[in-house]
MOPAC internal coordinates of N, CA, C and O (Angstrom, degrees):
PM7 1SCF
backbone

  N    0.0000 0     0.00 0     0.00 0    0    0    0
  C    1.4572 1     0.00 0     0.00 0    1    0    0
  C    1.5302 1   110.51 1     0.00 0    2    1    0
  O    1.2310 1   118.59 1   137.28 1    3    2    1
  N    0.8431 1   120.29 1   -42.72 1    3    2    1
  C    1.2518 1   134.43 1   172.49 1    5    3    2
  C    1.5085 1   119.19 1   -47.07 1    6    5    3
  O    1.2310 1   126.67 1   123.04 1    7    6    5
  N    1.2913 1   104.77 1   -56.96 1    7    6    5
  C    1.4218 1   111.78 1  -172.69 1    9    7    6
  C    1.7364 1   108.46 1   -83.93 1   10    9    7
  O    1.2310 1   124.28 1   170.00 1   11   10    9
  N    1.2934 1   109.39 1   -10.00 1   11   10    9
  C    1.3665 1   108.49 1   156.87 1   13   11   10
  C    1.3165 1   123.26 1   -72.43 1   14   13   11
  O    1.2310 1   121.24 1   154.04 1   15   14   13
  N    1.7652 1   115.23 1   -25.96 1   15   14   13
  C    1.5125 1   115.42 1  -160.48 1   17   15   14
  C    1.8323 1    85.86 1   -92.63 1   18   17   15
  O    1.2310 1   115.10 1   139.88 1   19   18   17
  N    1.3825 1   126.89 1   -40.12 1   19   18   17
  C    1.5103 1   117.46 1   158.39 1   21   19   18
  C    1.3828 1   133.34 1   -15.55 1   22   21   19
  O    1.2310 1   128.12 1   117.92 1   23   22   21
  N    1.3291 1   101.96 1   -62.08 1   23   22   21
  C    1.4520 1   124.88 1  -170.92 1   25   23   22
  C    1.1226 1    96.88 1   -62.15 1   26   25   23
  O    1.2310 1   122.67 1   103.50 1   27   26   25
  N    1.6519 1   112.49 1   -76.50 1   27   26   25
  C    1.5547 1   119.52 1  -168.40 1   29   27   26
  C    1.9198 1   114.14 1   -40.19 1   30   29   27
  O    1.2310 1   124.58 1   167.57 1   31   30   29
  N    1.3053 1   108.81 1   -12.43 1   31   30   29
  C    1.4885 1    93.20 1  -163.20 1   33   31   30
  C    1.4667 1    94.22 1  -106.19 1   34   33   31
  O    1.2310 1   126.07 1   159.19 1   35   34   33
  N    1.5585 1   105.94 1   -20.81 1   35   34   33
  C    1.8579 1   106.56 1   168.53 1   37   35   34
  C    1.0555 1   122.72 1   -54.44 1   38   37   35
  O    1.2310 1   127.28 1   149.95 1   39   38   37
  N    1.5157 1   103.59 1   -30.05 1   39   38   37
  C    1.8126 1   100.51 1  -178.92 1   41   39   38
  C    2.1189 1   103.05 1   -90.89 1   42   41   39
  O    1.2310 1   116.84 1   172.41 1   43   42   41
  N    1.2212 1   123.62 1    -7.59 1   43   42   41
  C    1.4436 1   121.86 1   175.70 1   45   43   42
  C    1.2485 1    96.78 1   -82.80 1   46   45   43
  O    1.2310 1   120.53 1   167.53 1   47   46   45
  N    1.7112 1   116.59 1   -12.47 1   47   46   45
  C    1.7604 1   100.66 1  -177.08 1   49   47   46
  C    1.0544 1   110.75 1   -79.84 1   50   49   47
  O    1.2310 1   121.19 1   139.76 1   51   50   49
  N    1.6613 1   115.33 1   -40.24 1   51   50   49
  C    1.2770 1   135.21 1  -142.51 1   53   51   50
  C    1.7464 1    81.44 1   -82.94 1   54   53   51
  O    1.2310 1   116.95 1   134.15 1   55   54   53
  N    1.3234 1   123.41 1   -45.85 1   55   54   53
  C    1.6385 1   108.93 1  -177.46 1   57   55   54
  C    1.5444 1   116.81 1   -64.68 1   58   57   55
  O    1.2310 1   124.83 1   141.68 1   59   58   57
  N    1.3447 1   108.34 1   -38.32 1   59   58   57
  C    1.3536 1   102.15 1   172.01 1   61   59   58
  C    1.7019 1   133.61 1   -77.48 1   62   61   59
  O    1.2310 1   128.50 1   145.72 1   63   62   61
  N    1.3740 1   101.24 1   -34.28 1   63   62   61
  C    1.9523 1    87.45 1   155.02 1   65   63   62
  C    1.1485 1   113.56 1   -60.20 1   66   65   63
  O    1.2310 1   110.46 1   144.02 1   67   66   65
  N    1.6749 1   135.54 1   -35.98 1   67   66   65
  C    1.3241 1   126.48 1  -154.49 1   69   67   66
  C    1.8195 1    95.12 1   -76.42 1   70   69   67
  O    1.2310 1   127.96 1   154.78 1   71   70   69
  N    1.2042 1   102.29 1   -25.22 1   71   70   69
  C    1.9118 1   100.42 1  -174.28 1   73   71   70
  C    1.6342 1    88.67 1   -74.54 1   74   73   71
  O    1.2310 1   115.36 1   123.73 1   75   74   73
  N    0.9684 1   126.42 1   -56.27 1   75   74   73
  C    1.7820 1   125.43 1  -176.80 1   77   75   74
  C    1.4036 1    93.20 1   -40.01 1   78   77   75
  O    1.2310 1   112.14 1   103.52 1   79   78   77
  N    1.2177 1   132.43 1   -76.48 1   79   78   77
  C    1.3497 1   128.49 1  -152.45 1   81   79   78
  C    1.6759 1   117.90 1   -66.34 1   82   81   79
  O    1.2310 1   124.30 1   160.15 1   83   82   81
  N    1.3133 1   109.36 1   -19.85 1   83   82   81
  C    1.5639 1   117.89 1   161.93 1   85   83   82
  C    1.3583 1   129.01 1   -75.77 1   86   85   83
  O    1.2310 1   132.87 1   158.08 1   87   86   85
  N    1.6446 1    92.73 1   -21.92 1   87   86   85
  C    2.0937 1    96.36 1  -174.12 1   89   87   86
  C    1.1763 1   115.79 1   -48.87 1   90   89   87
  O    1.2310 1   120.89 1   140.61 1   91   90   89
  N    1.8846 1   115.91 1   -39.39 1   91   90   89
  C    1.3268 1   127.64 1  -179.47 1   93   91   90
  C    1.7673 1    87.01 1    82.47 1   94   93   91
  O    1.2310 1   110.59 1  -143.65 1   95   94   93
  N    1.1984 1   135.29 1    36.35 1   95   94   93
  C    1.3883 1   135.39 1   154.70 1   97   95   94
  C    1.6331 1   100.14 1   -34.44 1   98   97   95
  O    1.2310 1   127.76 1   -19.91 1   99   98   97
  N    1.6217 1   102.66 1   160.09 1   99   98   97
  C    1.5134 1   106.13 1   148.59 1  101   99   98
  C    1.5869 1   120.55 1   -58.88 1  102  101   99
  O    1.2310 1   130.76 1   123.92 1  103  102  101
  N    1.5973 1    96.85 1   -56.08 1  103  102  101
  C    1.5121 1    98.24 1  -161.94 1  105  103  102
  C    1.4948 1   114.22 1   -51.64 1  106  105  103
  O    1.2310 1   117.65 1   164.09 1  107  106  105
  N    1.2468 1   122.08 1   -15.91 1  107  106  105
  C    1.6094 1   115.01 1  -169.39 1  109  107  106
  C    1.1914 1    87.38 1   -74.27 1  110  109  107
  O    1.2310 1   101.68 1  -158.69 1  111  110  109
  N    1.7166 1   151.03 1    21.31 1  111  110  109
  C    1.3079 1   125.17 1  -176.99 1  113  111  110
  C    1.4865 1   106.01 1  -115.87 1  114  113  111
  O    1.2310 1   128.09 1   174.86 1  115  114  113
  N    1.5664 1   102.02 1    -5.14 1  115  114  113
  C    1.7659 1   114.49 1   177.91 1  117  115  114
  C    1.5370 1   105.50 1   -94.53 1  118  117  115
  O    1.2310 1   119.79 1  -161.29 1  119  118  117
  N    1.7836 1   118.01 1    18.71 1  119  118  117
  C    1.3094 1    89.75 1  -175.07 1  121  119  118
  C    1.5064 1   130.40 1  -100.73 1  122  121  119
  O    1.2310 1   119.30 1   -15.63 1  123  122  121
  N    1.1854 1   118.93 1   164.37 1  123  122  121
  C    1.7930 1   102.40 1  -163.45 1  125  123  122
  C    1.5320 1   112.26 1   -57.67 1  126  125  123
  O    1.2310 1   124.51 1    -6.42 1  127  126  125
  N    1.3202 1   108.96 1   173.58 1  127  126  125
  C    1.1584 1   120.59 1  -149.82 1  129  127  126
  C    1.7131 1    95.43 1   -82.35 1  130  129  127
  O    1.2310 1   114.80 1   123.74 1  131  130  129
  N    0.7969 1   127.45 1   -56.26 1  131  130  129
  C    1.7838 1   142.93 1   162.27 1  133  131  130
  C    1.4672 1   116.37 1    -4.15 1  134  133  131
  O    1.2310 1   127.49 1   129.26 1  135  134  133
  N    1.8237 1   103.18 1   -50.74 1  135  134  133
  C    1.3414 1   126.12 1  -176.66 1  137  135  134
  C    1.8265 1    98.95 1   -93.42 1  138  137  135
  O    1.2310 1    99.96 1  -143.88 1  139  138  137
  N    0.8361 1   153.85 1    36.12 1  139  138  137
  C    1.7845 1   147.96 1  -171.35 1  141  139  138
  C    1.8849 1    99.57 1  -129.32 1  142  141  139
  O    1.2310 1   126.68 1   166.27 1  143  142  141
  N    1.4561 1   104.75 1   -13.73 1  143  142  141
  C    1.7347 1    99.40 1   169.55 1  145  143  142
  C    1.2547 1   110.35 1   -55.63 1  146  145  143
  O    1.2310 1   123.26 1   -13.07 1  147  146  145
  N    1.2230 1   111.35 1   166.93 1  147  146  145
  C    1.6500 1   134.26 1  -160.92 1  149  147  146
  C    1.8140 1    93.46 1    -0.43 1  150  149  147
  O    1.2310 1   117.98 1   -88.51 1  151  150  149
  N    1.3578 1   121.45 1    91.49 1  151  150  149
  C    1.2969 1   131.91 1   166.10 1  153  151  150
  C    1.6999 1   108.95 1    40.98 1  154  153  151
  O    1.2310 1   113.03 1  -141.95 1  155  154  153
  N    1.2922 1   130.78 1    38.05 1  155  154  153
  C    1.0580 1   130.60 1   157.77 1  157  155  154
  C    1.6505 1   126.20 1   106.47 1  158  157  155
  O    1.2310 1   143.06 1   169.83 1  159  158  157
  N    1.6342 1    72.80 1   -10.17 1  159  158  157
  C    1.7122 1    94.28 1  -176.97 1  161  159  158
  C    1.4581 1   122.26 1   -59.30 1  162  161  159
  O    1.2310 1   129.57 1   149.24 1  163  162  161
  N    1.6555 1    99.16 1   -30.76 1  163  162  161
  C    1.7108 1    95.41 1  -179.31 1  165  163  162
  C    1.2166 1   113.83 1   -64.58 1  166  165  163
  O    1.2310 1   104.24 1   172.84 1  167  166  165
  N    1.5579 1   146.68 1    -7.16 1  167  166  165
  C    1.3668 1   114.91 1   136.83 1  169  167  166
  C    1.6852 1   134.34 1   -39.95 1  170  169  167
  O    1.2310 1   119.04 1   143.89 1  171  170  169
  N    1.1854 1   119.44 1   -36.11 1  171  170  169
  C    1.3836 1    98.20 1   158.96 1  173  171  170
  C    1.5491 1   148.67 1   -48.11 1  174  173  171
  O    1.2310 1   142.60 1   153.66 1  175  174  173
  N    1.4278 1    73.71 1   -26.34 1  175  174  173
  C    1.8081 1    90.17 1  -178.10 1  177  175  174
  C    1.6670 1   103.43 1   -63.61 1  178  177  175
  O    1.2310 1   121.37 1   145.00 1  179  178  177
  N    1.7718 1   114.99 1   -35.00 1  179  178  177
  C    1.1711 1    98.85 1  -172.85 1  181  179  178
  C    1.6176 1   112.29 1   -97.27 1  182  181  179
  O    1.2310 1   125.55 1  -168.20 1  183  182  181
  N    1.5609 1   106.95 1    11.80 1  183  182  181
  C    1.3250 1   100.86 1  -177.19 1  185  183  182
  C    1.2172 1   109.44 1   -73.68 1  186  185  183
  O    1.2310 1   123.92 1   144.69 1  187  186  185
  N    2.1783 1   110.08 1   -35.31 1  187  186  185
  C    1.2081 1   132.96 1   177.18 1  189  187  186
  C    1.3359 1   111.51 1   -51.26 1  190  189  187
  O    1.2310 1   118.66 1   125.55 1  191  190  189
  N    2.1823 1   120.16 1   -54.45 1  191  190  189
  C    1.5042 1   104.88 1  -164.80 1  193  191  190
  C    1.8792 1   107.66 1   -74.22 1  194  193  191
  O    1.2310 1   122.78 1  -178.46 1  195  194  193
  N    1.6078 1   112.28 1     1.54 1  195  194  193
  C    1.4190 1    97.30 1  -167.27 1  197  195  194
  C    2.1102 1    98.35 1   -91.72 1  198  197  195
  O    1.2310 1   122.46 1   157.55 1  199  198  197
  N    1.2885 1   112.90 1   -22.45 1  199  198  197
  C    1.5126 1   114.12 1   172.49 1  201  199  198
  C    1.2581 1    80.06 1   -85.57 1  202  201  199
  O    1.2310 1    94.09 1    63.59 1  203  202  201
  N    1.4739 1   162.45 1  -116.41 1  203  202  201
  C    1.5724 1   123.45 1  -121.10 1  205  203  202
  C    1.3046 1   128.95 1   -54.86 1  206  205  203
  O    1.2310 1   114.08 1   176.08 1  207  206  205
  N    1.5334 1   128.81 1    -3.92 1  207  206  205
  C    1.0935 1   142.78 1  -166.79 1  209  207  206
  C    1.6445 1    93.66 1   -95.08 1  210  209  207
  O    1.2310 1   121.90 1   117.91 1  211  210  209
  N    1.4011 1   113.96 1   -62.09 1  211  210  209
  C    1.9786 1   111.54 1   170.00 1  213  211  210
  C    1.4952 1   104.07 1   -44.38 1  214  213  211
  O    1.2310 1   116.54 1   140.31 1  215  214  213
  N    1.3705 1   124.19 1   -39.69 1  215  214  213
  C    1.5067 1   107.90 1  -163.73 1  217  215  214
  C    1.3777 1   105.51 1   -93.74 1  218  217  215
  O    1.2310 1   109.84 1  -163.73 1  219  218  217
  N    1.2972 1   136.67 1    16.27 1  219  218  217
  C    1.4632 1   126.95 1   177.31 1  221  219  218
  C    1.7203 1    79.98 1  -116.13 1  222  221  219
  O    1.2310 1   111.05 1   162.76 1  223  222  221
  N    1.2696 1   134.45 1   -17.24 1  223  222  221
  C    1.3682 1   106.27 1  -162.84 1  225  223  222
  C    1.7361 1    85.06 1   -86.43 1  226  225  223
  O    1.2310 1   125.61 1   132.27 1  227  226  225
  N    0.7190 1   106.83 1   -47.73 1  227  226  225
  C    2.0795 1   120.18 1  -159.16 1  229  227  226
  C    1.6756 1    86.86 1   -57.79 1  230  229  227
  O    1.2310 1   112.00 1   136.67 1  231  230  229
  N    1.6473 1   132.69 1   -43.33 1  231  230  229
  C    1.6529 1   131.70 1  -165.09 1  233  231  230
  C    1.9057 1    82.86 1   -78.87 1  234  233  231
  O    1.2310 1   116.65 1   160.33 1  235  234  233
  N    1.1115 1   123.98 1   -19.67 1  235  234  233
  C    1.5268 1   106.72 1  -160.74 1  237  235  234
  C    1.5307 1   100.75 1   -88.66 1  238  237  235
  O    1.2310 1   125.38 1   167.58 1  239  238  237
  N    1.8072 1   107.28 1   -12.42 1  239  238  237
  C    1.7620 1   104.19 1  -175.51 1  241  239  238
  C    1.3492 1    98.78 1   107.71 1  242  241  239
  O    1.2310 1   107.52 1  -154.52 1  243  242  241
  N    1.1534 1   140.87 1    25.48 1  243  242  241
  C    1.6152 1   124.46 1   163.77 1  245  243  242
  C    1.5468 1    97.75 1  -120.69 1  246  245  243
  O    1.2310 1   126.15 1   -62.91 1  247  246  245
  N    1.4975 1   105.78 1   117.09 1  247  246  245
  C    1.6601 1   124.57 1  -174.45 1  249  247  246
  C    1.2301 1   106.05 1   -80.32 1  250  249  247
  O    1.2310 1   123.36 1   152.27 1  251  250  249
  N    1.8125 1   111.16 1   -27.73 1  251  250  249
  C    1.4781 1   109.33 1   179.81 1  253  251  250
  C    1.9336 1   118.52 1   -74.14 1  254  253  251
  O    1.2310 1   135.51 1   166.72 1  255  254  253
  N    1.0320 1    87.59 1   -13.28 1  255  254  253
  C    1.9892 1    85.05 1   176.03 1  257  255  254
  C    1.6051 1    95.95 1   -82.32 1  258  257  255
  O    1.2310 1   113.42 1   155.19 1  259  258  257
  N    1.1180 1   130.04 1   -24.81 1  259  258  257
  C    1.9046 1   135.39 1  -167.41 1  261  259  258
  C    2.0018 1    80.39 1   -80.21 1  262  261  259
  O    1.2310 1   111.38 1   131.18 1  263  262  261
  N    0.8708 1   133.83 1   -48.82 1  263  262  261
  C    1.6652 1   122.65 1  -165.10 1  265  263  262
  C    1.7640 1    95.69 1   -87.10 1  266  265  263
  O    1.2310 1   116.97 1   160.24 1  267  266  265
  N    1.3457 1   123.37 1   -19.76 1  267  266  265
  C    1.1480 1   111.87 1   179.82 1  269  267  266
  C    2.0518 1   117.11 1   -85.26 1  270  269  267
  O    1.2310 1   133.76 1   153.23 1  271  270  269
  N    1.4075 1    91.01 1   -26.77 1  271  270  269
  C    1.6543 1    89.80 1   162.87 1  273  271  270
  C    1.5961 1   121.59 1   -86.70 1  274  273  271
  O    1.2310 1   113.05 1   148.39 1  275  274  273
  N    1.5849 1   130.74 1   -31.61 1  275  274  273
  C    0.7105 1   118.05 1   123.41 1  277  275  274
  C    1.6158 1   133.40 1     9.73 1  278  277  275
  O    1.2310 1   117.06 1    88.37 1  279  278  277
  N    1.2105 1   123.20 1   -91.63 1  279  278  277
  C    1.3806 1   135.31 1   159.84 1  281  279  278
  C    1.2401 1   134.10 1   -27.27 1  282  281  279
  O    1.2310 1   139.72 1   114.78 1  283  282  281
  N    1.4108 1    79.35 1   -65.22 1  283  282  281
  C    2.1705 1   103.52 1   157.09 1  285  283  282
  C    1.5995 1   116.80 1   -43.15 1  286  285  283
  O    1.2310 1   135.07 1   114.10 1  287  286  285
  N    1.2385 1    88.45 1   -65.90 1  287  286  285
  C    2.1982 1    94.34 1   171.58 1  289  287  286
  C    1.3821 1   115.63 1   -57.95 1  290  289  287
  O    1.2310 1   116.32 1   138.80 1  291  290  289
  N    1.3939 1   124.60 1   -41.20 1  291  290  289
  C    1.7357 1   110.11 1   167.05 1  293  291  290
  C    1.2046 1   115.93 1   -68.81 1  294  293  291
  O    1.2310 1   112.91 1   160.07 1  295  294  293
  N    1.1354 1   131.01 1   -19.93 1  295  294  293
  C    1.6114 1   128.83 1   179.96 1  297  295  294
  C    1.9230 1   105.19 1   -85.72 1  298  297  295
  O    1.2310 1   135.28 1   135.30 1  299  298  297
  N    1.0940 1    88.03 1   -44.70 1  299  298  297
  C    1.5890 1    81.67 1   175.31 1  301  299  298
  C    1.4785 1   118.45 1   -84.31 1  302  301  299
  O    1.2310 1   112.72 1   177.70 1  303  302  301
  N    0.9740 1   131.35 1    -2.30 1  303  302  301
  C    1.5789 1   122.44 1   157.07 1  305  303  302
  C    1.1183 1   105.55 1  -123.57 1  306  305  303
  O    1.2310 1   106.00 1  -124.64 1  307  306  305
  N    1.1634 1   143.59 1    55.36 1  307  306  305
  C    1.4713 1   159.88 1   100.62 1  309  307  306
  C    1.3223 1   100.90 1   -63.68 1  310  309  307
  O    1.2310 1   112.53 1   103.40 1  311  310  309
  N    1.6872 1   131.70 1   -76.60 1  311  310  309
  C    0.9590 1   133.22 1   176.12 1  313  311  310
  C    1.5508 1   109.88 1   -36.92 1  314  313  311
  O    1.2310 1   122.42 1    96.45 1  315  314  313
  N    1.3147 1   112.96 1   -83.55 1  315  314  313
  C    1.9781 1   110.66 1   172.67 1  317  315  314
  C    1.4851 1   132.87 1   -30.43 1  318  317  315
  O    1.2310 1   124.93 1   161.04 1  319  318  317
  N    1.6298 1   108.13 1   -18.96 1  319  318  317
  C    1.4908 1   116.19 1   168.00 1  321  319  318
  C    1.6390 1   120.14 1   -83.49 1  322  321  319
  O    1.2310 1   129.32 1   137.38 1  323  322  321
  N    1.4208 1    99.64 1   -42.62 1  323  322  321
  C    1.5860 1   114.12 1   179.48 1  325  323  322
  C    1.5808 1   108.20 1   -57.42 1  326  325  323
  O    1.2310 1   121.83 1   134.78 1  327  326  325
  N    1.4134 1   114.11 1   -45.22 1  327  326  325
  C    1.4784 1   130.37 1  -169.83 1  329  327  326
  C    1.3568 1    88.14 1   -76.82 1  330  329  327
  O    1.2310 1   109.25 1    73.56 1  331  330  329
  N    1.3652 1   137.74 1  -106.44 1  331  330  329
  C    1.4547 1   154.81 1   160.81 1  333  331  330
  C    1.8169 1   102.65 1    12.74 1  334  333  331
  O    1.2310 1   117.85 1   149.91 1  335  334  333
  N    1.1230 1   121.69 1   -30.09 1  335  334  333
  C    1.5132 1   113.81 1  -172.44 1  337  335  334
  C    1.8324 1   110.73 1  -129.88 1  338  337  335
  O    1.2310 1   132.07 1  -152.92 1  339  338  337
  N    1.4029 1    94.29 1    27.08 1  339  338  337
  C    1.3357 1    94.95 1  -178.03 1  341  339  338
  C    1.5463 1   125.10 1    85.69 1  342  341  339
  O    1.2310 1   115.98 1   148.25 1  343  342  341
  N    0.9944 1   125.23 1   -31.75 1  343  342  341
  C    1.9278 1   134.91 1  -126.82 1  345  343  342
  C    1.7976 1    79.95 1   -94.73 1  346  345  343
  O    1.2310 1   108.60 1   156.60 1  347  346  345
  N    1.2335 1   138.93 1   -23.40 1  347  346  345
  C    1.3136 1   136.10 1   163.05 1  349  347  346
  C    1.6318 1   131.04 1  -114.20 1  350  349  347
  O    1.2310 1   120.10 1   180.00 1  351  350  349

């Protein structure tokens, strides 16, 4: 169950950076240099290794990394709404 509720919120991440990265915000223009490959996208890559990293911990039996992404997903689409709708 767990590693289903993982998944499901990997793909609410993956929609909500991808809305961040379309807003055309200012701030995406302060971002480090690391993240500016193929137009900014290589943050996804790490949005990707940090959900396979929750889902091998949560398939390995630790419930506490499943409440710690959890966490992760309200902060980041809080964050992706504020950015995404102007209000920051």
């Amino acid at each position: 169950m767990g590693l289903a509720i993982v998944f499901f919120l990997g793909i609410f991440n993956f929609a909500a950076h991808k809305a961040v990265l379309e807003s055309g915000h200012r701030m995406l223009s302060q971002i480090p240099w690391f993240f500016k490959p193929l137009g900014g996208r290589f943050s996804l890559f790490v949005e990707f290794a940090m959900l396979l990293a929750a889902m091998v911990a949560v398939a390995g039996g630790s419930a506490g990394w499943a409440w710690v992404y959890v966490l992760y997903s309200a902060l980041n689409g809080l964050s992706a709404w504020l950015i995404a709708s102007g209000r920051l």
